[in-house]
N, C-alpha and C positions, 0 to 999 in steps of 0.2 A: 504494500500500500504506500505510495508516494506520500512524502514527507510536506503537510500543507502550512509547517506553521508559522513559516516565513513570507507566506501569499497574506496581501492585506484583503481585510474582506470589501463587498462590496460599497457599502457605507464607509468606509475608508478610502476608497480609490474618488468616491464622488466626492467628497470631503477638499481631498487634495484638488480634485481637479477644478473645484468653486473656488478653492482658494486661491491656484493660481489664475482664474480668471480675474478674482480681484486684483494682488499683485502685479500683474503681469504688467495690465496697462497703468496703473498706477508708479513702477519705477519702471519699466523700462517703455524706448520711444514704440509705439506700435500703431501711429496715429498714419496716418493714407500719405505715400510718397511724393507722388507726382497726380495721383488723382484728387479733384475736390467736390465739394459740392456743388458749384456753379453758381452760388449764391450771392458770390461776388460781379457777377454779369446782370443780376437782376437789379436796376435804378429805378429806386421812388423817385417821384416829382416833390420837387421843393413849394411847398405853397408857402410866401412870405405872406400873405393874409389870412391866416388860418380861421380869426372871428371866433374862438374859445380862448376859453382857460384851462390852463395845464390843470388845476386841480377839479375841475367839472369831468374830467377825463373819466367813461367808465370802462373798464377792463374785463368786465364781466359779461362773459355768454354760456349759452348753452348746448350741450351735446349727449347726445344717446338717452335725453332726456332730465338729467341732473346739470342743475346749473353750477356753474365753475366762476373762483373771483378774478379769475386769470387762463387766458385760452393755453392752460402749460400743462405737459405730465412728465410726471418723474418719469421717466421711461424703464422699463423692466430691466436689470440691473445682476442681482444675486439673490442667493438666498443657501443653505445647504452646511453650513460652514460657519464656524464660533463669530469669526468677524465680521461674518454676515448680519448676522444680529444686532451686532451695533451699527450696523450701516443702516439696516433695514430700521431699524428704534429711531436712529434720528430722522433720517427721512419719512416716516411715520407721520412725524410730529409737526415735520415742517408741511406735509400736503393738510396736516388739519387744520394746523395755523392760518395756512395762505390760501388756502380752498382749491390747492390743487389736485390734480387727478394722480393715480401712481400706479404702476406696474410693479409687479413683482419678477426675478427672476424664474427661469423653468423650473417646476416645483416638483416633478419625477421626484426629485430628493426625501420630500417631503413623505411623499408614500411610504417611505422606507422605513422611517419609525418616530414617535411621537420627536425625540429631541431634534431632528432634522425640521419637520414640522417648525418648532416653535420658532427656526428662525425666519419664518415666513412670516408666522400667524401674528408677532410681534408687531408688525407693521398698524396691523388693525388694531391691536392693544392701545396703541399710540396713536390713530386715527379715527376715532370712531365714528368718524360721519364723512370722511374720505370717500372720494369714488377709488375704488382698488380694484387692479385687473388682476385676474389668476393668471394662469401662463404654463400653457404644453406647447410640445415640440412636434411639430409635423412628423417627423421620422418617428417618433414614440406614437402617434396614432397607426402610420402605416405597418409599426412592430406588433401594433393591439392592445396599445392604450385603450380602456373599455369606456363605456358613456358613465358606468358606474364611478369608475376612477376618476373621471375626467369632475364632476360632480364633486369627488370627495376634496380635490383639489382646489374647486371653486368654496366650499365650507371649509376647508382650512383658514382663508382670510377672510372668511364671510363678501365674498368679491362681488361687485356691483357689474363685472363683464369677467370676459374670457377670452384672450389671445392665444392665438396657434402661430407658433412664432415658424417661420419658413427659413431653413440654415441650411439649404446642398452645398456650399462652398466649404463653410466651418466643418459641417460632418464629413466631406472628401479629405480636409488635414489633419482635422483631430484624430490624434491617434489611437482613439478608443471610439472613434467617428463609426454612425451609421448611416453611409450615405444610400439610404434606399428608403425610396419617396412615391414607390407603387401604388396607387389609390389612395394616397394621402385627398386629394382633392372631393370622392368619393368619402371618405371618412369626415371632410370636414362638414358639408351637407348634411351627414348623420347627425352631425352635433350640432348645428344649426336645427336642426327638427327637433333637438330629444334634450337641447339645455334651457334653464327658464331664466337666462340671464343673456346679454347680447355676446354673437360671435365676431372678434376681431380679427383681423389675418395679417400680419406684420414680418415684414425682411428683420434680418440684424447688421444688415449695414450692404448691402449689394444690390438694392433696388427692388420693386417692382414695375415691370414692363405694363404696355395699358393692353396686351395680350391677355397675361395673368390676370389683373383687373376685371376683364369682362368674364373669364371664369370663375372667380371669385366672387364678382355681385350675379351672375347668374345661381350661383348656389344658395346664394341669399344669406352672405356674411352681411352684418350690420356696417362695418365701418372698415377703412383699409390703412394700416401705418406701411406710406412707402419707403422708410428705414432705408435710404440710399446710401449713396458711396461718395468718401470723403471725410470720414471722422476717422473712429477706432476702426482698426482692420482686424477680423477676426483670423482672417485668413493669417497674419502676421501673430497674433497670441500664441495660436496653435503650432504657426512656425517654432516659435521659439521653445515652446512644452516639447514638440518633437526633436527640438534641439537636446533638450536637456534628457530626452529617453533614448535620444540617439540614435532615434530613429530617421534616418538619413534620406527615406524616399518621402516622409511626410515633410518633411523639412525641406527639399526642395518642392513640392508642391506648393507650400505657402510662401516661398521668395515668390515664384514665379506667378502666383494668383492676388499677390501681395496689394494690389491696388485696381481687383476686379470688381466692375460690375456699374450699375447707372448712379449718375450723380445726383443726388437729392434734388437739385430743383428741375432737372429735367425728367426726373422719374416723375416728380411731382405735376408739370405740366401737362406729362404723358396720360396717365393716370386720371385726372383731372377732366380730361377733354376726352375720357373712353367710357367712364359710369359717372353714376349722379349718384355714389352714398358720400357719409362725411368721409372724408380725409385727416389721417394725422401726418404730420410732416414732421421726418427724424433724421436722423445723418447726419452728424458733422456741427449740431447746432450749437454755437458757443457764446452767441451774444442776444438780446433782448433785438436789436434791428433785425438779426435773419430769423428771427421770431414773428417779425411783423412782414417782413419780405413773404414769406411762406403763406400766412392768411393773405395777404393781397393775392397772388398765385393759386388759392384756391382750396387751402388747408381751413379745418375748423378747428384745429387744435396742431400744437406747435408739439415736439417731447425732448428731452434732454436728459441723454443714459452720463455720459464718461463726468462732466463738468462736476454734474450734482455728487456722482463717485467720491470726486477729488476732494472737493470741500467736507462732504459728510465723513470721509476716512480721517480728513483733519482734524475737525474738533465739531460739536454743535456751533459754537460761534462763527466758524470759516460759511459754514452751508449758509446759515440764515442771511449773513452779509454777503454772501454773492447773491442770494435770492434778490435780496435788494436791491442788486446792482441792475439787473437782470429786467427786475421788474418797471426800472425808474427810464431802463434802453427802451423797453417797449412801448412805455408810455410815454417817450420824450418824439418815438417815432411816430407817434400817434399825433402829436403835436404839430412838430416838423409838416406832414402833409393836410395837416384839417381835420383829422378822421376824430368824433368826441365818441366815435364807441368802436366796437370790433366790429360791427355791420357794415358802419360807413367805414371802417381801414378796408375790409373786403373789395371795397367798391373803388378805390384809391388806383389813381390811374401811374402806368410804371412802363418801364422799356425793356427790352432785353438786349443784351452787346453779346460780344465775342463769339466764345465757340459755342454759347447757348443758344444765342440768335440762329447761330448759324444750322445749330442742330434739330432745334423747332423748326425752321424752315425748311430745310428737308423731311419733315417727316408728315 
């Protein structure tokens, strides 16, 4: 009988591998090379007679029917992992505080046994009137994630929706990766029929094409996060985990895919101009302007994964004063062209330049 007692068990291998998701992009660089998000080619118009006040400014809309004091969500992040917990506790705090919306990381972990749970469940401990998204992984439905499981995942955080997060890039590096997505599209329909909370369907940083899109709202997902390309590169995380297992063929797959896939504002246009559900727009967002770029473009909600990360690993004080900063960018943009609410920024007329212009025009 082979000798098992140097194999970590399963709850140990997911442990490790949350944790270097947090690490990873937190020290080392793993942010998009030469690729961006394109959100530098999108220009507001300057209106020198705006005819408001900065403080009449409202910031508050609504989506999937829960109103928000700020069109923002934490975006799905971690969860699995000791230090998850305190990421997830203060971000908790801060979506209850400021009325944001929050993702949670894949929560597969959670299944696994109450203490994994709790680093999820934490979240809602700390927001109790938060909108919280639960969060499975497409390859985990097409494995046989059940509607039953999928449910116990949504009662873990008491979650107000449900994200199927879409990752063939990340699962082709990672070297514990399932890249097999067989009826994944089929399964997600099922869960649209049989969940009593909304179905979202979200990239983790490589786009959704307006292809995917129209298969997506034909199955009658609620809302779509095009999670484009131009922030954190997963593909480049996974690089460096395969570095460090030494595994040599996953490691070149993530140099060379290092900076794949559509760039956030043009995924976002695509998308946009293929179905009529909401939109969330994520990729790469680092400031309060490309917050408001994004709703002009056709987003009803903006989200922001690495930023919120960085601050919240720091301290509770780093998270809350960047919120601030964040929230004072968007609202100063709102100013800048006229808009006294998120309707009228909506409406706020804008240009496109360089290789965005050029790429919407081709298409």
């Amino acid at each position: 009988m082979p000798d098992t007692s140097d194999v970590p068990s399963d709850i140990e291998v997911i442990k490790q591998r949350k944790k270097d998701g947090i690490e990873i992009p937190l020290h080392k660089d793993v942010q998009a090379r030469t690729a961006s998000t394109y959100l530098e080619y999108v220009k507001l118009v300057h209106n020198a007679l705006p005819e408001l006040d900065y403080d009449d400014i409202d910031l508050s809309t609504t989506f999937l029917g829960h109103r928000f004091s700020v069109p923002l969500i934490i975006d799905s992040m971690t969860g699995g992992t000791d230090e998850a917990t305190i990421i997830n506790g203060r971000l908790g705090e801060l979506a209850q505080q400021y009325g944001f919306g929050m993702g949670l990381g894949s929560q597969r972990a959670g299944l696994k046994s109450e203490e994994l749970a709790a680093t999820y469940s934490v979240a809602r401990d700390n927001a109790p009137g938060a909108f919280l998204i639960a969060n499975i992984g497409g390859a985990q439905l097409a494995k046989g994630l059940t509607i039953e499981e999928a449910r116990k995942i949504v009662k873990m955080i008491g979650a107000n929706a449900l994200v199927v997060h879409l990752n063939p890039l990340q699962e082709l590096v990672q070297p514990e990766g399932e890249p097999r997505y067989r009826g994944v599209l089929d399964r997600i329909s099922e869960l649209v029929k049989n969940m009593d909370v909304p179905v979202i369907v979200k990239e983790v940083g490589a786009g959704i094409s307006r292809e995917v899109a129209i298969r997506l709202e034909m199955a009658g997902v609620s809302a779509i996060n095009v999670a484009g390309a131009g922030g954190t590169s997963w593909a480049g995380v996974e690089k460096l985990r395969a570095d460090m297992m030494k595994n040599k063929a996953k490691a070149r797959l993530g140099e060379v895919f290092w900076d794949w896939g559509i760039p956030t504002a043009a995924s976002l246009i695509q998308v946009r101009r293929a179905v009529k559900l909401p939109l969330i727009a994520s990729g790469g967002m680092r400031n309060g302007l490309e917050v408001a770029k994004c709703v002009v473009l056709g987003a009803s909600m903006a989200a922001m994964a690495y930023p919120f990360l960085k601050a919240a690993a720091h301290s509770k004080e780093a998270l809350f004063a960047f919120t601030d900063s964040v929230i004072a960018e968007l609202k100063s943009t709102m100013f800048l062209v006229g808009a006294s609410n998120v309707q009228s920024l909506a409406r706020s007329r804008y240009m496109l330049t360089g290789a965005l212009a050029e790429e919407v025009g081709r298409a």
